[in-house]
C-alpha positions in Angstrom: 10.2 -29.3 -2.1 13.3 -27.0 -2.2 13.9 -25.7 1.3 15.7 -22.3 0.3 13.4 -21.0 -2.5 10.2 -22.1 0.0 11.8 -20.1 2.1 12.0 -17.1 0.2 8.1 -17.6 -1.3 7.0 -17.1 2.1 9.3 -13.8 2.9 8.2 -12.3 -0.5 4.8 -12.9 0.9 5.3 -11.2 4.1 6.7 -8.7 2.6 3.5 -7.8 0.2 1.5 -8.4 3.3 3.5 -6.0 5.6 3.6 -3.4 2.6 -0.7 -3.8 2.1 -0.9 -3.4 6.0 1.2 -0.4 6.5 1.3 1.7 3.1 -2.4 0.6 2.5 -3.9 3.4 5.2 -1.9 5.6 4.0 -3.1 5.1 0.4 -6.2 5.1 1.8 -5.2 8.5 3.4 -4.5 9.7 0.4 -7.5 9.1 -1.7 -9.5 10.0 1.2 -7.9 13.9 0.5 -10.9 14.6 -2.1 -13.4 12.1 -0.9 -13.5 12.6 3.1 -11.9 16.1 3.9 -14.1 19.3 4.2 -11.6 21.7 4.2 -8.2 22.6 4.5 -7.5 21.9 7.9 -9.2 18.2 7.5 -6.7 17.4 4.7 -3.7 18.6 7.2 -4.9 16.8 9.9 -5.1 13.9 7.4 -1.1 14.6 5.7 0.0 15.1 9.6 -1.3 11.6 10.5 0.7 9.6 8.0 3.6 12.4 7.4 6.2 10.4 9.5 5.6 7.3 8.2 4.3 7.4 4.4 8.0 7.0 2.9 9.1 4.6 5.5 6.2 2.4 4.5 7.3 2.5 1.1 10.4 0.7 2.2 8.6 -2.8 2.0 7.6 -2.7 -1.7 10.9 -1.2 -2.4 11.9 -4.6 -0.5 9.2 -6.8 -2.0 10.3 -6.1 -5.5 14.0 -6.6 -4.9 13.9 -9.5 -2.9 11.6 -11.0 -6.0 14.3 -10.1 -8.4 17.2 -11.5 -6.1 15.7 -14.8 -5.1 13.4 -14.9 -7.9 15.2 -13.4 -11.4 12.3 -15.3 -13.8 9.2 -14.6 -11.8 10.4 -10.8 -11.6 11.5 -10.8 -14.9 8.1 -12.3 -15.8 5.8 -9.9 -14.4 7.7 -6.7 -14.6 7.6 -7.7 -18.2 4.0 -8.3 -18.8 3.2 -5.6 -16.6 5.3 -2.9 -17.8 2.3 -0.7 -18.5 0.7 -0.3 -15.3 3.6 -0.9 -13.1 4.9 2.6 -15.1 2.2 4.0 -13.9 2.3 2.7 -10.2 6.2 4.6 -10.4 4.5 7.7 -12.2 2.0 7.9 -9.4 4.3 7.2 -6.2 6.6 10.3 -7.6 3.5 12.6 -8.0 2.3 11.3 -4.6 5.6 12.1 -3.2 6.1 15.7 -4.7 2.9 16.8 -3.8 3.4 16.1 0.0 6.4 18.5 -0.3 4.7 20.9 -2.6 1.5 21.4 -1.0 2.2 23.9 1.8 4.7 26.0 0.0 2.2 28.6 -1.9 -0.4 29.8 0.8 -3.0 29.3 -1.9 -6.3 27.2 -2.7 -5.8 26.8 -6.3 -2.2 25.5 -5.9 -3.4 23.3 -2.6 -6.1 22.2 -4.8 -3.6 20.8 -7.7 -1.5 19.2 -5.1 -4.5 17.4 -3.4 -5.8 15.9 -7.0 -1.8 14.6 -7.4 -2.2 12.9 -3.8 -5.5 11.5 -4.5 -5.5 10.5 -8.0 -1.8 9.0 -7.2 -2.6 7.2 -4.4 -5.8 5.4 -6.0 -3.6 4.6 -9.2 -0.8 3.4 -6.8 -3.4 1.2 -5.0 -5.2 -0.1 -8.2 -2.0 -1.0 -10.2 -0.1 -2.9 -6.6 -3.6 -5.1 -6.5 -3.8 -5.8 -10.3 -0.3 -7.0 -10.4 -1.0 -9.4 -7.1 -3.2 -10.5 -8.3 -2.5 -11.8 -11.8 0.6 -13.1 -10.2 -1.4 -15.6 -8.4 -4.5 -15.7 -11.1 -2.1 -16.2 -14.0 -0.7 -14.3 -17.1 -0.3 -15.2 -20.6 3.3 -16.9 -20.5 4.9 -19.3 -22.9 7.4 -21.8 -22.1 10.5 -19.3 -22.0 8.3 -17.2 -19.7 7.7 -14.4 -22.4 4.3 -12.6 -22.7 2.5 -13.7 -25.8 0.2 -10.8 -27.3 0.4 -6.9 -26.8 0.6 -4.6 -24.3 -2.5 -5.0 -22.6 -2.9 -8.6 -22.9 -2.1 -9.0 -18.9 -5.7 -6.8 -18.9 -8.5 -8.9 -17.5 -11.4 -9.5 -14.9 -8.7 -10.9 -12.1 -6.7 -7.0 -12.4 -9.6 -5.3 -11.8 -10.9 -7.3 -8.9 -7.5 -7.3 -7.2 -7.2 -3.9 -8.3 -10.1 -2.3 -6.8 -10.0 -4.9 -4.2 -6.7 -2.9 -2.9 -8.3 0.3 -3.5 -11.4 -0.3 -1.4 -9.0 -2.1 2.0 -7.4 1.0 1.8 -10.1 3.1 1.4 -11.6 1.6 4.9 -8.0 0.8 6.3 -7.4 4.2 6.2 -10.7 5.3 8.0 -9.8 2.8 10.8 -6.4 4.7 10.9 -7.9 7.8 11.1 -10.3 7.1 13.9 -7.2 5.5 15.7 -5.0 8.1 14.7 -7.4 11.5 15.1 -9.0 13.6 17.5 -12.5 15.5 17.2 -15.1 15.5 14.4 -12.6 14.1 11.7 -12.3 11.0 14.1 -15.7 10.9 14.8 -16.7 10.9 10.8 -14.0 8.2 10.0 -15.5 5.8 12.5 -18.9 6.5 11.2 -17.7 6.0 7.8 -15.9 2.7 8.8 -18.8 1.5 10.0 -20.9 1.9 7.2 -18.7 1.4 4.3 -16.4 -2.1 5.7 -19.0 -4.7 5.0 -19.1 -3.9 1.3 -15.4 -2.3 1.1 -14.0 -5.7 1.9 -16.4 -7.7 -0.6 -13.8 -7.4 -4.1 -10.7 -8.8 -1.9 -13.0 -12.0 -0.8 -13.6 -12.2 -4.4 -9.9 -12.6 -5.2 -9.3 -14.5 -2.2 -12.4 -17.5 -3.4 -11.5 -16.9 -7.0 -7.7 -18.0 -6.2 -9.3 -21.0 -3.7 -11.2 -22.2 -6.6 -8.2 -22.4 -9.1 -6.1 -23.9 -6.6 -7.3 -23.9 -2.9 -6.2 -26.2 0.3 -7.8 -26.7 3.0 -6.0 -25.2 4.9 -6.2 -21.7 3.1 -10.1 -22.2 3.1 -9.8 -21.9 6.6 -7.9 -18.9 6.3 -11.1 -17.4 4.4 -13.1 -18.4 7.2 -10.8 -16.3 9.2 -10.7 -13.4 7.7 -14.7 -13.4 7.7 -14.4 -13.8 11.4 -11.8 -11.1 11.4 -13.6 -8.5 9.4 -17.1 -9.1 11.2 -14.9 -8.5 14.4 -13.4 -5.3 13.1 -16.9 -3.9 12.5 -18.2 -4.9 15.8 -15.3 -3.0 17.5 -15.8 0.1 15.5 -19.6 -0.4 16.5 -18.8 -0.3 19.9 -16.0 2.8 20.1 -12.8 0.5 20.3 -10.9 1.8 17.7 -7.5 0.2 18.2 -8.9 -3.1 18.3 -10.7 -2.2 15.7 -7.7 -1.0 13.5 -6.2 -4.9 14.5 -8.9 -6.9 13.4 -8.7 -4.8 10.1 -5.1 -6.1 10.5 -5.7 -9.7 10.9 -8.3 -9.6 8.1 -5.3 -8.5 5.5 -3.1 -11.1 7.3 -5.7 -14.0 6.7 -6.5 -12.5 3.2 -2.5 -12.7 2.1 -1.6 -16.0 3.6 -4.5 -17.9 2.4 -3.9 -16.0 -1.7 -0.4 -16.8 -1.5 -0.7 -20.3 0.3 -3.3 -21.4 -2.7 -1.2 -20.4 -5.4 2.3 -22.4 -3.8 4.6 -23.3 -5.4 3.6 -21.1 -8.5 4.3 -17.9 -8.6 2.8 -17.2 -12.0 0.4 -19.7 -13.2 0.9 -19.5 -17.4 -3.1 -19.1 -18.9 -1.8 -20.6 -22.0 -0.8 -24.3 -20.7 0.4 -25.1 -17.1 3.4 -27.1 -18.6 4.7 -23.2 -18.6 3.6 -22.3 -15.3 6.7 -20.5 -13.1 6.9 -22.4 -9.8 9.8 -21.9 -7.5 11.8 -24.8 -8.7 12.4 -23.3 -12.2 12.5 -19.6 -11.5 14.4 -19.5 -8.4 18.5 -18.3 -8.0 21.1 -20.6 -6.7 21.1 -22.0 -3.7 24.6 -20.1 -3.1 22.9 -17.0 -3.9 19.6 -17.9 -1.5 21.9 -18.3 1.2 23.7 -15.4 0.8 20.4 -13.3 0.5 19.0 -15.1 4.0 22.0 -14.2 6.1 21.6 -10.6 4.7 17.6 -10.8 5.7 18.3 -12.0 8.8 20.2 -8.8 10.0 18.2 -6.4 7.8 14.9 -7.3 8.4 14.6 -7.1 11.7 16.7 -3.8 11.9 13.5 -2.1 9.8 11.0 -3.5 12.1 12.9 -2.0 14.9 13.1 1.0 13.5 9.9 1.5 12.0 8.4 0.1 15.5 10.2 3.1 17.1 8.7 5.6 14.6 5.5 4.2 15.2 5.9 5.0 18.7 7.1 8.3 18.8 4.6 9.4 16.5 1.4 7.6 18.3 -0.3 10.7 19.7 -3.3 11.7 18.3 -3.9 14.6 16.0 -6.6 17.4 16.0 -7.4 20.2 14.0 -6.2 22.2 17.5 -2.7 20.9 16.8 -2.9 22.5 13.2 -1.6 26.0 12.9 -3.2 28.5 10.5 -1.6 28.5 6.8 0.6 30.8 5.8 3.1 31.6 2.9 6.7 32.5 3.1 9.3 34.3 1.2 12.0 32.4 -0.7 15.6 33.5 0.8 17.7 34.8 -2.0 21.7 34.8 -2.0 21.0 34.3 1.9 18.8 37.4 2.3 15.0 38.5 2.6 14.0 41.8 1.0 10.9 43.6 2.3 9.0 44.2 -0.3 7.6 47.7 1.2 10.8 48.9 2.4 13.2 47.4 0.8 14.6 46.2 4.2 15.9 42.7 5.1 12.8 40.8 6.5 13.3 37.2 7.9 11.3 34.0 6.0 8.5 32.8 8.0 8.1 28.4 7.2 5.3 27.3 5.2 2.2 26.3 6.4 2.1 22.8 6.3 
C-alpha cells in the first residue's frame, strides 16, 4: 500500500471527524433556535455560546474539501459531481446561516428576529443533513462507471444510506449541541439541555450506529468492530455522566463516541474512497484517484506547519471564550439608528443624536 496517499486517507478523515466534532454543536445550536429556546433571551444565550467560534469551525470542512481535491482530484471530482444537488444546498444553507447571525440583532423586532431564526434553523439542519448524506455515500457507494462518471440523473446518488447518514448527522448534533449547552450555560437553559441530553441521547445516536454497522457489514475489520464496541461504551458513558451532573465529561464522552464512530466508518471503507454500486472493478481506491507523489509531498510539508497552527489557534479561542453564559450576561434588546454621511439626526428635533449598537 502506497505510503503517501494512506497518509492523506487518514488526514481527510481527521479532518471530517474534527469538523463533525466542532461545527456539529454548533449545528445542533442552530436547529435547537426553534426547537429548544422559549424566548428571545434563550436564543441569545444560545447565538452567544457558539458566536466566537461558529465560523472558525467552518475552517475544517473548508479544509476537508480542499485537501480531498489536492490529494485526491478523482474522488473530489467524483462526489462533488454526483452530489451537485445537495452539496448546492449545503453552500445555500451555510450562507443563510451566516447572514442571519449578522442580521438578527439589527432591527429591534420579533417579526424580523423570527425570519432570521427560521434561516439559522432551517440552515443549520439542511447543512447537517446534506454533510452526513454525502459521508456517507462516500463510504456506502455511488453509482460510478469506470471513468468515475455518475450514470443516471440528478438524484440517482438519492438512497436509504443518505438519509441514514443524513439524519444520523442531524440527530449527533442535535444532542451534541445540548451537551454543549449544559457545558457551555448557566441557569434554567443549562438545566433544560441536560435534561434534554439525558432523555433524548439513547435514541439520538441510534441512525449513526446504523451507518456505522451498515458500512461494517459491507466491508468491516475487526478491528473497526471493535471501534463499534467503543463507541457503545462511549455513548452509555456520556449518558451516565449527564445522569450524574458532570457535564464536561459528559461533553467528552459525546466526543469520543464521534471519534470511535469516524475511525471505525472510514477504517471499513480503506482503501476506497467511493465504492462504485454498479461493479467494484470501478470502485475509486486511493491508488487510482490519488495526485503525485511530488504533489503529496508538497501538500504534507504544507500540513505539517498549517495544521497545527489552527489547532493552536482555535485552542486559544476555545480558551478565552470558556466562561459560561447566562441570561444575566444578556443585555435587553434594542434598535439603533443607521449613521448617515457620518451623522445621526434626531428624529424629534432634528438634532444630531449619537447611534446606540444593536442588541445582539
Amino acid at each position: 500500500m502506497e505510503l503517501l496517499p494512506t497518509i492523506w486517507f487518514v488526514a481527510i478523515a481527521v479532518l471530517w471527524t474534527g469538523y463533525l466534532f466542532l461545527e456539529g454543536f454548533d449545528l445542533g445550536v442552530g436547529m435547537l433556535m426553534k426547537m429548544f429556546a422559549r424566548n428571545n433571551t434563550d436564543r441569545r444565550v444560545l447565538l452567544n455560546t457558539i458566536g466566537p467560534v461558529w465560523d472558525g469551525n467552518e475552517v475544517w470542512l473548508l479544509t476537508a474539501a480542499g485537501a480531498t481535491f489536492a490529494a485526491f482530484p478523482l474522488w473530489y471530482a467524483s462526489l462533488f459531481s454526483t452530489l451537485y444537488l445537495p452539496l448546492l444546498a449545503v453552500l445555500a444553507a451555510l450562507i443563510f446561516r451566516a447572514v442571519a447571525f449578522e442580521y438578527r440583532g439589527k432591527v429591534d423586532s420579533e417579526r424580523w428576529r423570527n425570519r432570521w431564526d427560521w434561516a439559522i434553523a432551517v440552515g443549520s439542519f439542511v447543512a447537517a443533513f446534506g454533510i452526513g448524506a454525502a459521508l456517507a455515500l462516500t463510504t456506502t457507494g455511488l453509482p460510478l462507471n469506470g471513468n468515475g462518471d455518475r450514470v443516471g440523473g440528478p438524484m440517482a446518488w438519492f438512497s436509504g444510506y443518505a438519509l441514514l447518514g443524513g439524519f444520523g448527522v442531524v440527530a449527533f448534533a442535535l444532542v451534541h449541541a445540548l451537551a454543549f449547552l449544559a457545558l457551555k450555560t448557566d441557569g434554567d437553559v443549562r438545566y433544560r439541555a441536560r435534561r434534554w441530553f439525558v432523555r433524548l441521547v439513547p435514541f439520538a445516536v441510534l441512525p449513526m450506529f446504523g451507518w456505522m454497522v451498515s458500512v461494517q457489514f459491507l466491508s468491516g475489520k475487526p478491528w473497526t468492530w471493535a471501534l463499534v464496541a467503543a463507541a457503545v461504551i462511549a455513548v452509555v458513558l456520556a449518558w451516565r455522566l449527564a445522569r450524574a451532573g458532570s457535564e464536561g465529561r459528559a461533553f467528552s464522552a459525546l466526543g469520543a463516541f464521534i471519534l470511535c464512530a469516524t475511525a471505525s466508518i472510514f477504517g471499513a471503507a480503506f482503501p476506497v474512497v467511493i465504492p462504485s454500486t454498479l461493479d467494484p472493478a470501478f470502485n475509486l481506491t486511493i491508488s487510482n484517484a490519488s495526485s503525485s507523489d511530488y504533489t503529496l509531498g508538497l501538500m504534507s510539508i504544507v500540513a505539517a506547519v498549517g495544521l497545527p497552527l489552527v489547532i493552536a489557534y482555535q485552542s486559544w479561542t476555545y480558551w478565552v471564550f470558556r466562561r459560561r453564559v447566562s441570561a444575566a450576561h444578556i443585555p435587553e434588546a434594542h434598535g439603533f439608528l443607521p449613521a448617515i454621511a457620518g451623522k445621526v439626526m434626531n428624529p424629534k428635533d432634528n438634532t444630531p443624536a449619537t447611534s446606540t449598537p444593536p442588541g445582539d
